[in-house]
C-alpha positions in Angstrom: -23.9 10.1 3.0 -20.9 10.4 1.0 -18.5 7.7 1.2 -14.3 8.6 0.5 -13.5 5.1 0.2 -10.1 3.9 2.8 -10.2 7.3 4.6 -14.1 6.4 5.9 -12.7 3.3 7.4 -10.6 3.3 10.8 -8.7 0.8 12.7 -8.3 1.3 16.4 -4.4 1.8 17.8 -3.6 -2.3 18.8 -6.1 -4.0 16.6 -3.6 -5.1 14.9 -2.0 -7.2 18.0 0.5 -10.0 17.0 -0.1 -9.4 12.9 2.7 -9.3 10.4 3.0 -6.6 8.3 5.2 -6.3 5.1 5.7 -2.6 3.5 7.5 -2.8 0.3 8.3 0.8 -1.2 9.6 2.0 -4.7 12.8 3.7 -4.4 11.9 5.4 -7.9 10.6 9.1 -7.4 11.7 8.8 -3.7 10.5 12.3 -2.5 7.0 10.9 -2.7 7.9 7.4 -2.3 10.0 8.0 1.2 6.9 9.9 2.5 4.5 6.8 1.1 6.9 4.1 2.8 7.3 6.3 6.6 3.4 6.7 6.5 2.5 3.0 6.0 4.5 2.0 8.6 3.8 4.3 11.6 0.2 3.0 10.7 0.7 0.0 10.8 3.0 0.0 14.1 0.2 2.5 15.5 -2.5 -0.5 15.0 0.0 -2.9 16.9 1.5 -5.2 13.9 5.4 -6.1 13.6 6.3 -4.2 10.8 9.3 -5.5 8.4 10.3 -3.0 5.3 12.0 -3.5 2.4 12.5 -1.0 -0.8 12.7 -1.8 -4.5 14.1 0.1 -7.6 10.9 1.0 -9.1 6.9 0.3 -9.4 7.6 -2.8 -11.8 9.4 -4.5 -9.3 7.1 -4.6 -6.5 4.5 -7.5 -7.9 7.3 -10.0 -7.8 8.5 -8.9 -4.0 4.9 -8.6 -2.7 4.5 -12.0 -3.9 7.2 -13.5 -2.0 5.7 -11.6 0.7 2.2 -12.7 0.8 3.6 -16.2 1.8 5.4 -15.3 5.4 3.0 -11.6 6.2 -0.7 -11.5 7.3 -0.2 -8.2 5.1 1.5 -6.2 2.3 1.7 -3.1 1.4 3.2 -1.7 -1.7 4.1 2.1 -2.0 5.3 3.5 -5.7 4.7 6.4 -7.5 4.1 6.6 -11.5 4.0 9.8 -13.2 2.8 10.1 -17.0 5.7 10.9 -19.5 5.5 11.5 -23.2 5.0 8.3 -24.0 2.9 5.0 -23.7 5.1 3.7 -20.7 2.8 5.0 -18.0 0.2 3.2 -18.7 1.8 -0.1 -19.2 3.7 0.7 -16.4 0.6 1.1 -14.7 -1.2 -1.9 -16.1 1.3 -4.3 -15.1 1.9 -3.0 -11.3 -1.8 -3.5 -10.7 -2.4 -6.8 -12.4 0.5 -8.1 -10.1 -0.5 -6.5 -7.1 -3.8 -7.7 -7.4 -2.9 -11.4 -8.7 -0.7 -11.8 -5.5 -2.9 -10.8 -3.6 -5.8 -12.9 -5.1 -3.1 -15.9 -5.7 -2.0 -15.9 -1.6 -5.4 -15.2 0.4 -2.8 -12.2 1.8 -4.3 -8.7 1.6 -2.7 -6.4 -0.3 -2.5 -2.1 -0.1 -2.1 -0.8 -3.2 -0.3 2.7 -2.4 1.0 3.4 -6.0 0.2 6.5 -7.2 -0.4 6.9 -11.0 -0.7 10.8 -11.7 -0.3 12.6 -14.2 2.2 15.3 -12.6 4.6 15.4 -9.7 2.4 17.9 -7.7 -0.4 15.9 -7.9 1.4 13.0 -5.9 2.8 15.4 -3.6 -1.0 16.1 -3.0 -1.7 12.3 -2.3 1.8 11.5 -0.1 1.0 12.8 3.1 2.9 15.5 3.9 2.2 18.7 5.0 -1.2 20.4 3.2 -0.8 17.5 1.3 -4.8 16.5 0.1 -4.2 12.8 1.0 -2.1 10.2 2.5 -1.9 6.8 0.3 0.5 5.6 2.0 -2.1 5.9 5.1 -4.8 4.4 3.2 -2.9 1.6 1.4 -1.9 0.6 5.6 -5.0 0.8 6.9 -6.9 -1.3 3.7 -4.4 -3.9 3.8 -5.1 -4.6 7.7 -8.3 -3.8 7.9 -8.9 -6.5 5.0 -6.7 -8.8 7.4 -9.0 -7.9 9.9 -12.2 -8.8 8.0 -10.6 -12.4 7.3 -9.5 -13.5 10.3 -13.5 -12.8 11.5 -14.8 -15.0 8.3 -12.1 -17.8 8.9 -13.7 -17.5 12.5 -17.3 -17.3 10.9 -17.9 -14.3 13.1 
């Protein structure tokens, strides 16, 4: 059985009940990053949580503001889009956004969606931001990781 990774797993509409979310969303490339930021939180007010949004200038700035974050949410989520240029930028770019997702994540106990999208062209996020014909929905995915991983830990805190 094939797997798809976030798009095999599903929360149910008010498992999310009295959870905090956080979705913080580059304003950089805002065509794709608009669509990123509305799909994360109708998911995440779909699966019952209080949502609270905020937007930064770009994909570098989201570590620091997810960090803060992670202290007062059960949940983050963090919406960007990155596409390659003509130069090395992308990928440092890209380097850095991860590391600090993941270190605030890993640094807090607070789950963390990563809904940055690091392509190579502008069609190929359009393809991943959820609109119409559109081959994915990472800002979907990135909701649905981050409370589902919420989820999961309240049940191990519980030892359920």
């Amino acid at each position: 059985m094939a797997h798809n990774g976030v798009a095999d797993i599903h929360i149910k509409a008010g498992s999310a009940y009295g959870m905090t979310v956080a979705v913080i969303s580059a304003s950089w490339n805002a065509d794709i990053t608009d669509q990123l930021h509305q799909h994360s939180i109708a998911t995440a007010k779909e699966a019952g949580a209080q949502v609270t949004e905020w937007r930064v200038a770009g994909a570098l700035e989201l570590p620091v503001a997810v960090a803060a974050a992670c202290k007062r949410f059960d949940a983050v989520v963090a919406n960007g889009c990155v596409i390659r240029g003509e130069t090395e930028h992308f990928r440092v770019v890209c380097d850095a956004v991860t590391y600090g997702l993941t270190r605030a994540g890993l640094d807090s106990g607070t789950p963390v969606g990563n809904g940055v999208l690091t392509v190579d062209t502008h069609e190929q996020a359009i393809d991943r931001a959820g609109g119409m014909d559109a081959k994915e929905n990472k800002g979907r995915d990135a909701a649905v990781a981050a409370i589902h991983t919420a989820l999961v830990l309240r049940q191990i805190e519980r030892g359920v």
